[in-house]
C-alpha positions as CSV (number, residue, x, y, z in Angstrom):
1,X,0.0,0.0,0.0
2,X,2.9,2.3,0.8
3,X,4.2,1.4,-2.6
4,X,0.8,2.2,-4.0
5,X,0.6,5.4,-2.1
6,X,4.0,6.7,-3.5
7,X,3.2,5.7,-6.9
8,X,0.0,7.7,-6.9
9,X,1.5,11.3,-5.7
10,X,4.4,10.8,-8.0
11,X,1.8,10.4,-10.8
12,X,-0.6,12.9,-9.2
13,X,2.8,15.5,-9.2
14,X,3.2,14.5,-12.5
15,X,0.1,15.5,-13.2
16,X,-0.2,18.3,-12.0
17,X,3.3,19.2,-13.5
18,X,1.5,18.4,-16.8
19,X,-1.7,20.1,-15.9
20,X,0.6,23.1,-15.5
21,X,2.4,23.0,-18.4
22,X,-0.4,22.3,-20.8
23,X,-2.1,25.6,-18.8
24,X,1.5,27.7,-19.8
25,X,1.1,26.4,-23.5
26,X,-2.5,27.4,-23.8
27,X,-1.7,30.6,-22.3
28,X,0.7,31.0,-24.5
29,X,-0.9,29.9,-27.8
30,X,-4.2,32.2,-26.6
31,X,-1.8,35.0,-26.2
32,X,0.0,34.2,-29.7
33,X,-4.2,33.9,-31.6
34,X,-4.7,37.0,-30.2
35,X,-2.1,38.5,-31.8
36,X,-2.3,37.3,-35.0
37,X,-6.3,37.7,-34.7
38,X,-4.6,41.8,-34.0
39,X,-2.4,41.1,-37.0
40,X,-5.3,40.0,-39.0
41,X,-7.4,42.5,-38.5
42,X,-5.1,44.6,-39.6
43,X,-4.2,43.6,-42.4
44,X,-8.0,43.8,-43.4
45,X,-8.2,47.3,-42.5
46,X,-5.1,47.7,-45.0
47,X,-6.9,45.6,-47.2
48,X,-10.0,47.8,-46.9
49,X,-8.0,50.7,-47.6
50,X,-6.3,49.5,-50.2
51,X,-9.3,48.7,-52.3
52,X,-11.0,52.2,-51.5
53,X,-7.9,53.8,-52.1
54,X,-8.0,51.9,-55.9
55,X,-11.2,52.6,-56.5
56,X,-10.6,56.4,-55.8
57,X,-7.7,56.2,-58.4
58,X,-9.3,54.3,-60.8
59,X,-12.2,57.1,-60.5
60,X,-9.1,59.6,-60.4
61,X,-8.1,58.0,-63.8
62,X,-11.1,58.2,-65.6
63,X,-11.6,61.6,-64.4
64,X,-8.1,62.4,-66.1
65,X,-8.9,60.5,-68.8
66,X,-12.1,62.1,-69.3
67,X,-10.0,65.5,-69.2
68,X,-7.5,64.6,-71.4
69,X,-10.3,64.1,-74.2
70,X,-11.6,67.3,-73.5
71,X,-8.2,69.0,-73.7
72,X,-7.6,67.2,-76.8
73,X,-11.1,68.2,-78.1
74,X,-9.8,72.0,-77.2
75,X,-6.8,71.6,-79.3
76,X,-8.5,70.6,-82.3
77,X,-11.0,73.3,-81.9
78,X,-8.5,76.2,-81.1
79,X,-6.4,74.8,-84.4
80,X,-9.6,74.6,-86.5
81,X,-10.3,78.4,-85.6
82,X,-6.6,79.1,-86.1
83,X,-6.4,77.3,-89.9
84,X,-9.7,79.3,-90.4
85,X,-8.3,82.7,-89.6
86,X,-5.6,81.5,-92.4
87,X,-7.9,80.6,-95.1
88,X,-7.4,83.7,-96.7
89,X,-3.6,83.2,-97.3
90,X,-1.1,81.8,-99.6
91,X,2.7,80.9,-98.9
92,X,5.3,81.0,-101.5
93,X,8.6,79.6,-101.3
94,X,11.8,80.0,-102.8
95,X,11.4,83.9,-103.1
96,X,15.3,85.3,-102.9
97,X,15.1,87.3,-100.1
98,X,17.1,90.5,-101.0
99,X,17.2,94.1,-99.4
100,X,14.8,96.9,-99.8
101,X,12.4,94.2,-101.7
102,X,8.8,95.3,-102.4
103,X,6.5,92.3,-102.0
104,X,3.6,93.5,-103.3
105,X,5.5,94.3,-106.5
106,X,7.0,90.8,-106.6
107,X,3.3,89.8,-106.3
108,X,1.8,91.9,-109.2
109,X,4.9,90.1,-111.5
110,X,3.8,86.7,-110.5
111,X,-0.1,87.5,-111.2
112,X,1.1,88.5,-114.5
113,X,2.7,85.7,-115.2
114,X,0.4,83.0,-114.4
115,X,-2.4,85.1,-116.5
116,X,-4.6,86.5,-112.8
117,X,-6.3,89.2,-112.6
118,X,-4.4,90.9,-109.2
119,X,-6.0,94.5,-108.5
120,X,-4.2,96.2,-105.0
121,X,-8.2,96.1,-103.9
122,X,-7.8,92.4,-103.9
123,X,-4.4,91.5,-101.2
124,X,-4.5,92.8,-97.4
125,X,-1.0,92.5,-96.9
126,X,2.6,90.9,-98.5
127,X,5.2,90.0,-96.1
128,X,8.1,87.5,-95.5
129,X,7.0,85.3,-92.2
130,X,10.2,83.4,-89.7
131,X,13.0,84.6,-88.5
132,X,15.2,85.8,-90.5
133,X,18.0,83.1,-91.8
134,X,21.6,84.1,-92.3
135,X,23.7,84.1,-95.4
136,X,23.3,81.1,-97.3
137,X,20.3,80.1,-96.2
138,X,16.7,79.2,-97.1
139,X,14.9,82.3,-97.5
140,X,11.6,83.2,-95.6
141,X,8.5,82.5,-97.0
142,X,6.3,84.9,-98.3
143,X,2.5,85.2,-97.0
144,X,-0.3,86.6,-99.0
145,X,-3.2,87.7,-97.3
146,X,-5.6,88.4,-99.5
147,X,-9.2,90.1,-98.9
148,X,-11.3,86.8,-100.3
149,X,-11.1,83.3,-99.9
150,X,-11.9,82.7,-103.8
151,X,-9.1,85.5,-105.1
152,X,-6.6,83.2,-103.1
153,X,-8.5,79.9,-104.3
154,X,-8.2,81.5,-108.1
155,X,-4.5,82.5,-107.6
156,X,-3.5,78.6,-106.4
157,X,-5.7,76.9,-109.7
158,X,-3.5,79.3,-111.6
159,X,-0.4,78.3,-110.1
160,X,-1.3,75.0,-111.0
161,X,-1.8,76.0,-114.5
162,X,1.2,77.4,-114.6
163,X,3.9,75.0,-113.5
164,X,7.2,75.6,-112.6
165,X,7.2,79.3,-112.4
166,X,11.0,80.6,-111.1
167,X,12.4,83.3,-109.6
168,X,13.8,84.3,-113.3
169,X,10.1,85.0,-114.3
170,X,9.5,87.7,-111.4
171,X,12.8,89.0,-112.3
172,X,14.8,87.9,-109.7
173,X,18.7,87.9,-110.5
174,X,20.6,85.1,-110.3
175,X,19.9,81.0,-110.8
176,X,16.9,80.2,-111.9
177,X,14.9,78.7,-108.2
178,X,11.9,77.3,-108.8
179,X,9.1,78.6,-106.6
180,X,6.5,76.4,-104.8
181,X,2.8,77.9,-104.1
182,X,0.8,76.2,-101.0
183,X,-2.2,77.4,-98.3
184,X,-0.9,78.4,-95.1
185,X,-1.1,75.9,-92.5
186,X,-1.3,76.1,-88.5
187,X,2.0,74.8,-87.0
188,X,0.0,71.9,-86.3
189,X,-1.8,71.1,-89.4
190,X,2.0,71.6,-90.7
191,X,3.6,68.6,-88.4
192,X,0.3,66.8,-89.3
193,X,0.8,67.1,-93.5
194,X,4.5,66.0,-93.2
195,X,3.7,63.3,-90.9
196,X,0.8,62.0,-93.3
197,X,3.1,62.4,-96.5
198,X,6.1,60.2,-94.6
199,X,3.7,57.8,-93.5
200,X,1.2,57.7,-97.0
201,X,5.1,57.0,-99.2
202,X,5.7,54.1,-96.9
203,X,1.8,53.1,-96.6
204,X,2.0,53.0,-100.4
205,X,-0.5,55.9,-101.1
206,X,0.0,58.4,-104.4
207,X,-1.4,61.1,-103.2
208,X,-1.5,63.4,-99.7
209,X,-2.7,67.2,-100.5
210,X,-4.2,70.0,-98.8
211,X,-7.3,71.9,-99.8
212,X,-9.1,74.7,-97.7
213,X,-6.9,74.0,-94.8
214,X,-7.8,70.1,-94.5
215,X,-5.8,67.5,-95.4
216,X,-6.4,64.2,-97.1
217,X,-5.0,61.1,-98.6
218,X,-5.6,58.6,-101.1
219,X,-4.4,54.9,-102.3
220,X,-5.3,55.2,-106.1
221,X,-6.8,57.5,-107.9
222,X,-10.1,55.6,-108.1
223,X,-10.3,55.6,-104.2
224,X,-12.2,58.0,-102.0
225,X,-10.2,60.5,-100.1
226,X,-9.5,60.2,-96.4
227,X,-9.1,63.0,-94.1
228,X,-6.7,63.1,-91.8
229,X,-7.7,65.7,-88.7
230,X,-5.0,64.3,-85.6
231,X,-2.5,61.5,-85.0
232,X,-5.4,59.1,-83.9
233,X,-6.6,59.2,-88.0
234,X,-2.9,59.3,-89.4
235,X,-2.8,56.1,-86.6
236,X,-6.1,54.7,-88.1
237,X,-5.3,55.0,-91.6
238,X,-1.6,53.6,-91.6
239,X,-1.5,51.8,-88.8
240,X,0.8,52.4,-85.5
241,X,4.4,52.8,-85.9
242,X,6.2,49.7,-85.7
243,X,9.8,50.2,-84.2
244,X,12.6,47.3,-84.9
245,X,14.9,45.5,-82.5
246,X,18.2,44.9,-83.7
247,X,19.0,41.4,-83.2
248,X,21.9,41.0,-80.6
């Protein structure tokens, strides 16, 4: 019975040894659930914030977005307005630009060549437009304003007529240059005709031209013309510029 007695508190100590240590471990393991039930939560706060912050930029982005279109709807409206204010005019290039020139008298030369009809009653103004280029350079263009849109339209069918009219038929001294006739373009409208004519040559198209300030395109000659009127339609009709890797 003693023996019993002895072996019963030594496994009633043990007991209560492991009683105590399984008490220690849940302790523990409460304490380490509640702070990853802390961590947790969080982390879903974060979460929470996270996706409202998204949403508020994605809402941000289409807000910018949204902008950005009406900017760009701007532009082309402020450039439209501009290219109309230029409707009356014609640029000529190639003019020698000498000193103590009279314009207008150049001008009334040219009309007679070409067969017009120039009265004084029919051009606002005559003047050389850009900075002016140093010696041996490209001279400035001329502008002609002119008081109708038809006198200007007239004077560009007759240039047309009249091909390669020179500087040697307005009595310019020197080589022959040969003069080139065009509508004035917006700065824009200027970037957007080159672009077109680069990408229509390697498109394949024969002809890019400009007529009452719009400019237009075309395949073949029996195709209908397309207008091009930003990047997006130059994008449209040839496609998006591919740019090559060279191979390592």
């Amino acid at each position: 019975m003693n023996y019993m007695d002895k072996k019963f508190e030594a496994l009633a100590e043990t007991f209560t040894t492991f009683k105590t240590s399984i008490a220690e471990q849940l302790t523990a393991l409460t304490h380490t659930i509640s702070t990853w039930e802390s961590r947790i939560q969080k982390l879903e706060t974060h979460a929470e914030k996270a996706l409202e912050l998204s949403a508020v930029i994605e809402s941000q982005d289409q807000v910018i977005a949204s902008l950005n279109t009406g900017i760009q709807s701007l532009k082309e409206q402020l450039n439209e307005q501009e290219q109309s204010h230029l409707r009356n005019e014609l640029e000529i290039s190639g003019i020698t630009e000498t000193e103590n020139e009279n314009l207008h008298h150049l001008m009334s030369l040219l009309a007679h060549k070409i067969g017009l009809d120039l009265q004084a009653s029919d051009v606002d103004r005559v003047t050389r437009v850009g900075p002016k280029n140093g010696i041996n350079k490209e001279p400035r263009p001329v502008v002609v304003r002119f008081i109708r849109n038809t006198k200007r339209n007239e004077t560009l069918n007759a240039t047309k007529v009249r091909k390669h009219i020179t500087t040697e038929d307005i009595d310019i001294k020197g080589p022959p240059k040969k003069l080139y006739f065009n509508e004035r373009l917006t700065k824009e409208n200027r970037r957007l005709f080159r672009e077109a004519r680069t990408r229509s040559k390697q498109a394949g198209f024969r002809y890019t031209w400009v007529k009452n300030g719009c400019i237009y395109v075309r395949r073949e000659q029996d195709k209908s013309p397309r207008q091009i009127r930003n990047c997006d339609d130059i994008e449209r009709i040839f496609g998006k510029v591919t740019v090559s890797v060279p191979s390592a």
